[in-house]
LUMLOPA-338961 format. One record per residue (C-alpha): residue number from 1; x, y, z. Coordinates in steps of 0.5 Angstrom, whole numbers, plus 500, padded with zeros to 3 digits. Example, Ala and Ser with C-alpha at 12.3 -4.5 7.8 and 13.67 -1.06 7.14 Angstrom:
BEGIN
num,X,Y,Z
1,525,491,516
2,527,498,514
// end
This chain:
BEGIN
num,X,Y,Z
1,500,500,500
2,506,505,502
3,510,503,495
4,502,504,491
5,501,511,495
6,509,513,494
7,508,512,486
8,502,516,486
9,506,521,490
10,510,521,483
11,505,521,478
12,502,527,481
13,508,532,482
14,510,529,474
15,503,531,472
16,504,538,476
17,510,539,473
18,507,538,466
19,502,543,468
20,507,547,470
21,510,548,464
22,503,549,460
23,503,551,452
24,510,555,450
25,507,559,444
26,504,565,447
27,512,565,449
28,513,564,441
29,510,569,439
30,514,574,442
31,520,573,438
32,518,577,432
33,521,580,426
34,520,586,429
35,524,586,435
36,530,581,431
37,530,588,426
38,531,593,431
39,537,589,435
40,540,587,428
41,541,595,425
42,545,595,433
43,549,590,432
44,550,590,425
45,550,597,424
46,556,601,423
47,558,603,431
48,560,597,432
49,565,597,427
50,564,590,425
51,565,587,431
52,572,584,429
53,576,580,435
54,579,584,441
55,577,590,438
56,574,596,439
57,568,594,435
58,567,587,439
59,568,591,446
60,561,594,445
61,557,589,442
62,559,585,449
63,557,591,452
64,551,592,449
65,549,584,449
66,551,585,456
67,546,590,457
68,540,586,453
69,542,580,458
70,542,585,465
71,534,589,461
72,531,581,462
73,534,579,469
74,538,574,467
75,544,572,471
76,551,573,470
77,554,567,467
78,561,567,470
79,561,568,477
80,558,574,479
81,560,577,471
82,557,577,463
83,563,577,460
84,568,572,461
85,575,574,458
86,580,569,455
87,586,571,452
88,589,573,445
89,595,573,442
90,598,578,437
91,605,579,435
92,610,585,433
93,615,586,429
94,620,590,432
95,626,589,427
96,628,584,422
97,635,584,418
98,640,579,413
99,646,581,412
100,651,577,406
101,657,579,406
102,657,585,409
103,653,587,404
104,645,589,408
105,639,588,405
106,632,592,407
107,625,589,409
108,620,590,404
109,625,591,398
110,629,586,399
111,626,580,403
112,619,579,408
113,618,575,414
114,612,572,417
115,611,575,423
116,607,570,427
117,610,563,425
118,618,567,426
119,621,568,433
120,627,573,437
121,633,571,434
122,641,573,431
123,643,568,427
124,651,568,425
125,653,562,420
126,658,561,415
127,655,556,410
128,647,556,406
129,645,549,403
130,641,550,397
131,635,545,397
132,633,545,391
133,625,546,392
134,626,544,399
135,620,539,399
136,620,531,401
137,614,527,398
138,612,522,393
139,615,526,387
140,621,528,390
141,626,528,395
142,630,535,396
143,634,533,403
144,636,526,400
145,643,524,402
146,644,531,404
147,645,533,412
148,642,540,414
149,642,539,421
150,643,546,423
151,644,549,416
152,640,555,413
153,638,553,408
154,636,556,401
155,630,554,397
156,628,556,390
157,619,556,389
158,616,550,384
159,616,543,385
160,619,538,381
161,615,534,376
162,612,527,379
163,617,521,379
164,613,517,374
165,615,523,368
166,614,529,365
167,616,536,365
168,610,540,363
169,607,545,368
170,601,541,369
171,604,535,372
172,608,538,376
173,605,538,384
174,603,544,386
175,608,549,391
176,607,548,398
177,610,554,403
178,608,549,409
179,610,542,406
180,616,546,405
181,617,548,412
182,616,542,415
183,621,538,411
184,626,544,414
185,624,542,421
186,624,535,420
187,631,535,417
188,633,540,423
189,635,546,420
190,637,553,423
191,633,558,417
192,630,557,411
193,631,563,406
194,625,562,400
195,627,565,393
196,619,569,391
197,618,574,387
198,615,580,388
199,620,585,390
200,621,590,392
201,614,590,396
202,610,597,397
203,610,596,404
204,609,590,410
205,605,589,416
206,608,590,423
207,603,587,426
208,602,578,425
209,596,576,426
210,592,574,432
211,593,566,435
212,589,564,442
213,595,560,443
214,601,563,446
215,605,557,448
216,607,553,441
217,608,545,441
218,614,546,435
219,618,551,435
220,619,553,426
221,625,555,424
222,625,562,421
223,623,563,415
224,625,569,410
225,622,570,403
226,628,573,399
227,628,577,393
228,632,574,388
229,638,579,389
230,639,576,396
231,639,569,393
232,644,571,388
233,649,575,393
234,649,568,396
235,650,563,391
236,653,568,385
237,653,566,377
238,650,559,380
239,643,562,381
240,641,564,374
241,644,557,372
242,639,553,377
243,632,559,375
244,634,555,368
245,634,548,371
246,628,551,375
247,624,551,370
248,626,543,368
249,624,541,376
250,630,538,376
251,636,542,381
252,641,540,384
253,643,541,391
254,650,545,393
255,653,548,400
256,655,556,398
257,660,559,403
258,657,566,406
259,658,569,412
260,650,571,413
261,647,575,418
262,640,574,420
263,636,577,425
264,628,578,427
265,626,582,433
266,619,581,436
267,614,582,442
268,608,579,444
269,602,582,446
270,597,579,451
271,589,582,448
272,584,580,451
273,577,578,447
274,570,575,451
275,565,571,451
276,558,573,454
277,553,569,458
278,547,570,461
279,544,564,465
280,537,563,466
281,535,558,473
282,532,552,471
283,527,549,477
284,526,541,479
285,533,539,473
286,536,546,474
287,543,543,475
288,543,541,468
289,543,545,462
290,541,547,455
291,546,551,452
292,543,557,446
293,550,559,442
294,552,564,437
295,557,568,436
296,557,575,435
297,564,577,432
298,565,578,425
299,571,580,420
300,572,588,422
301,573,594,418
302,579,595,412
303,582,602,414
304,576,608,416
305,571,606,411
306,570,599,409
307,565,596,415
308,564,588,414
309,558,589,417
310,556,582,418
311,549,582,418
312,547,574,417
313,553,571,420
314,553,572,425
315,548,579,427
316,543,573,425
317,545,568,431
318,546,574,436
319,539,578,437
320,536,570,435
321,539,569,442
322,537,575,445
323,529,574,444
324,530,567,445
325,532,570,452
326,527,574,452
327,522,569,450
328,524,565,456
329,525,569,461
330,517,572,460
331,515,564,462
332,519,563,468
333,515,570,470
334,509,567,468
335,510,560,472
336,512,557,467
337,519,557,468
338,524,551,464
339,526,545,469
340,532,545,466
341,538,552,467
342,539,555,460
343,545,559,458
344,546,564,453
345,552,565,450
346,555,569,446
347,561,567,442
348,567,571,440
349,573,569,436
350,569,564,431
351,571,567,424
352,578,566,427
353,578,559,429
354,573,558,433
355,576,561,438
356,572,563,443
357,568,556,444
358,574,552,445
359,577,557,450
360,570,555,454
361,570,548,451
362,577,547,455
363,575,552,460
364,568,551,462
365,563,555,467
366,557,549,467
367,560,541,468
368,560,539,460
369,558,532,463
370,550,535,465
371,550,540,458
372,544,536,456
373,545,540,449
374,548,547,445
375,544,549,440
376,548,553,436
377,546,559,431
378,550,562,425
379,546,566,420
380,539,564,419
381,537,571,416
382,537,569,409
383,535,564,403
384,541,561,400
385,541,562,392
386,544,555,391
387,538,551,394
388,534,549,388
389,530,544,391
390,523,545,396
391,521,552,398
392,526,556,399
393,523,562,403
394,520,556,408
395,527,552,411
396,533,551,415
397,539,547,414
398,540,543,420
399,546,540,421
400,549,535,426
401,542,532,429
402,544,525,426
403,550,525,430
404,552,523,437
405,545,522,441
406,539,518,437
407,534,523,441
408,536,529,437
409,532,529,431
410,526,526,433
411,526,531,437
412,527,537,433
413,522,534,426
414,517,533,432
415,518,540,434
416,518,543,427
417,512,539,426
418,508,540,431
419,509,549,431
420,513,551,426
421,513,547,419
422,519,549,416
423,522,544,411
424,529,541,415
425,535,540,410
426,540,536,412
427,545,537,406
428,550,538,410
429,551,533,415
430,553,528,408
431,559,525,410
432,563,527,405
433,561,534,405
434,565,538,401
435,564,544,405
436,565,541,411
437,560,546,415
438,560,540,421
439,565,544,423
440,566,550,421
441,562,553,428
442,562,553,435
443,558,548,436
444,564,543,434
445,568,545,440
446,562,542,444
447,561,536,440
448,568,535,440
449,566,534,448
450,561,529,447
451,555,535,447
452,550,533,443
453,548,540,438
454,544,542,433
455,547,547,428
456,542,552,425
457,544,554,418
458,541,559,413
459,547,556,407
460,552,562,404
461,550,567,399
462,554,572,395
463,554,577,400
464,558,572,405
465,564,575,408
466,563,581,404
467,561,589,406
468,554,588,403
469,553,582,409
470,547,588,411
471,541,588,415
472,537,591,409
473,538,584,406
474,535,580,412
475,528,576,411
476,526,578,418
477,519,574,416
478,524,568,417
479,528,568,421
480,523,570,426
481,521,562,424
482,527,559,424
483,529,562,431
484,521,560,434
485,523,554,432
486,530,553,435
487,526,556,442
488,521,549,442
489,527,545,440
490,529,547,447
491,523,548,450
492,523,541,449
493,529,539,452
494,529,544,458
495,523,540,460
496,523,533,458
497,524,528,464
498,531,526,462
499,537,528,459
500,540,526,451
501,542,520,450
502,549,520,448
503,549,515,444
504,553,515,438
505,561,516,437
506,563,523,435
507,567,520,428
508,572,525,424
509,571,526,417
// end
């Protein structure tokens, strides 16, 4: 009888729970063309500068993301702050010299650097191995029967024609500056000087570009790209000889006797960019969460007036979270509150590398092991030109739902059916997808954790990564829908008496 009374006790505070929880589209309904378009011509206007990683612009749409999180009564996701900083790392250069002979040669006229894949260092030696085009592989071997270890070693830009035959152009394999490079280290070299062509140059940045990681695995050898003038003060009247045999693909390596000078001088800078979180308290399963991503950087400015504006990717995503918030946090006001917390982040770095959710992912704020889901969202404002088949002013492309839990797409198919009845595109979860866009957003460095996600994505168009990516150009009708259906998706999992399955493998492709 006790047992018989203690089921009944269970049965009636699950029936409570779901009457608690009630109908979410009157909450729905409050994400609206509307209010996506006036947060959309703030985030993607011209004050934020494009919003470019570590800069001025990202600093205030963090700010302004914040404010909007602060407006709804959301929580501070990182103990106690919005923002939770990680750190970047960007590399100055300082100086950089050759001297042959003592003879001197100038950057930019004479030679070039790539300022993040070099490092401090004066360098004196007395002899340069030529290595032919400098690379190992099926066609040729430029190191075989050579020692480098040690040596600076001088390389001529081509490859040699394939093993089996041929001269032409055509059959030869493509130059690859970094399989060049990596045969140089793996032969141990001190210094590489790659002949190039295009000297003297106008001018060369002084700053290289931006890294999340300031503690490298390998250290390369410098490399310096030199004008053929530096290459002829090395190797003489035997420099024309081997541009000829060049044009053969066959060269023939040599030591040359110099006393060559070569210096880089550089400094790190430590910058700092942010993810922004606002955490929404869950009830009877608050312990458990269901993440909302998107990332709110984007490319920057070119000078003082080319703005990428990065209206659809991903100012789409951004204020898609900011009425996804607001949607939930009005039915917790009304009693109708998710059993499970809800984070909404918003992500910068991601047009670097995914940056920033790789920083959380490593780092995380909420146990990955009770992050039931990240629906992660990356440009859903406009229509893909490229899609012939179906509706294409009715659709999304949902990418990853087939992978790592059974439970995802029963869900979201259940979900569209039911509310929104969008035509769901899988195009890109093929396994041979050419453009591999599984991987190419946030929700990659949960998924890599074990998270079961779901990518919402419009697909790309000709204003994709360009100045024209405007608010103007948004289909505000439609996203609104796409984003009400990615809020009963997660109503759904928010509420629902377990976590996803983890079911299925995460596979590289």
């Amino acid at each position: 009888m006790r047992r018989m009374f203690l089921v009944m006790a269970i049965a009636a505070t699950a029936a409570a729970q779901a009457q608690k929880i009630g109908d979410p589209r009157p909450f729905a309904n409050s994400i609206t063309p509307d209010d996506l378009k006036k947060h959309l011509y703030i985030v993607a206007g011209a004050g934020m500068e494009g919003r470019e990683t570590a800069t001025e612009g990202q600093r205030k749409a963090a700010a302004y993301i914040e404010d909007q999180f602060k407006s709804l009564g959301l929580q501070a996701g990182n103990k106690g702050n919005f923002q939770a900083p990680f750190p970047i790392y960007q590399d100055s250069l300082i100086s950089a010299a050759i001297e042959v002979n003592g003879k001197q040669f100038a950057l930019a006229t004479d030679f070039s650097i790539n300022i993040n894949m070099s490092h401090t260092s004066t360098l004196l030696g007395s002899e340069v191995l030529f290595a032919g085009f400098g690379t190992t592989d099926s066609s040729q071997n430029a190191y075989k029967d050579l020692n480098a270890q040690g040596k600076i070693v001088l390389v001529m830009q081509g490859a040699a024609p394939p093993a089996s035959g041929g001269t032409s152009a055509g059959s030869r394999t493509r130059f690859n500056q970094f399989a060049v490079v990596d045969a140089a280290l793996k032969k141990g070299a001190a210094a590489i000087l790659m002949v190039q062509s295009g000297f003297p140059r106008r001018s060369l940045p002084n700053k290289g570009g931006q890294h999340l990681h300031g503690f490298k695995k390998t250290i390369l050898p410098n490399t310096y790209y030199i004008s053929e003038e530096v290459a002829k003060a090395i190797m003489g009247s035997d420099y024309e000889t081997a541009k000829e045999a060049g044009r053969n693909g066959y060269l023939q390596p040599k030591t040359y006797e110099a006393n060559i000078k070569l210096e880089i001088k550089k400094e790190l800078n430590e910058l700092t960019s942010t993810n922004v979180i606002g955490f929404l308290e869950g009830g009877d399963k608050k312990d458990e969460y269901v993440f909302i991503t998107a990332h709110y950087d984007h490319l920057g400015k070119r000078g003082d007036s080319v703005i990428y504006y990065g209206a659809d990717d991903d100012g789409s995503g951004t204020v898609s979270i900011l009425e996804l918030a607001e949607a939930f946090t009005k039915a917790k006001a009304a009693g109708k509150g998710p059993r499970r917390s809800i984070v909404f982040m918003a992500v910068s770095g991601e047009e670097k590398g995914l940056w920033g959710s790789e920083h959380y992912s490593d780092h995380p704020l909420f146990p990955l092991e009770k992050t039931t889901v990240d629906l992660n969202i990356d440009m859903i404002g406009r229509i893909d030109p490229k899609r012939k088949e179906g509706d294409s002013t009715n659709y999304v492309y949902v990418v990853g739902d087939d992978k790592l839990s059974s439970d995802l797409r029963p869900i979201s198919e259940a979900m569209n059916k039911k509310y929104t009845k969008l035509e769901l595109d899988y195009k890109y979860n093929a396994p041979k997808d050419p453009e591999r866009i599984y991987y190419r957003s946030d929700h990659y460095n949960f998924a890599r954790k074990g998270v079961p996600i779901i990518f919402y994505f419009n697909g790309t168009h000709n204003d994709y990564h360009r100045p024209t990516d405007t608010p103007d150009k948004i289909n505000y009708k439609l996203m609104a829908k796409r984003a009400q259906l990615i809020f009963y998706t997660a109503w759904e999992m928010a509420n629902r008496n377990e976590m996803l399955k983890r079911d299925i493998p995460l596979t590289e492709q």
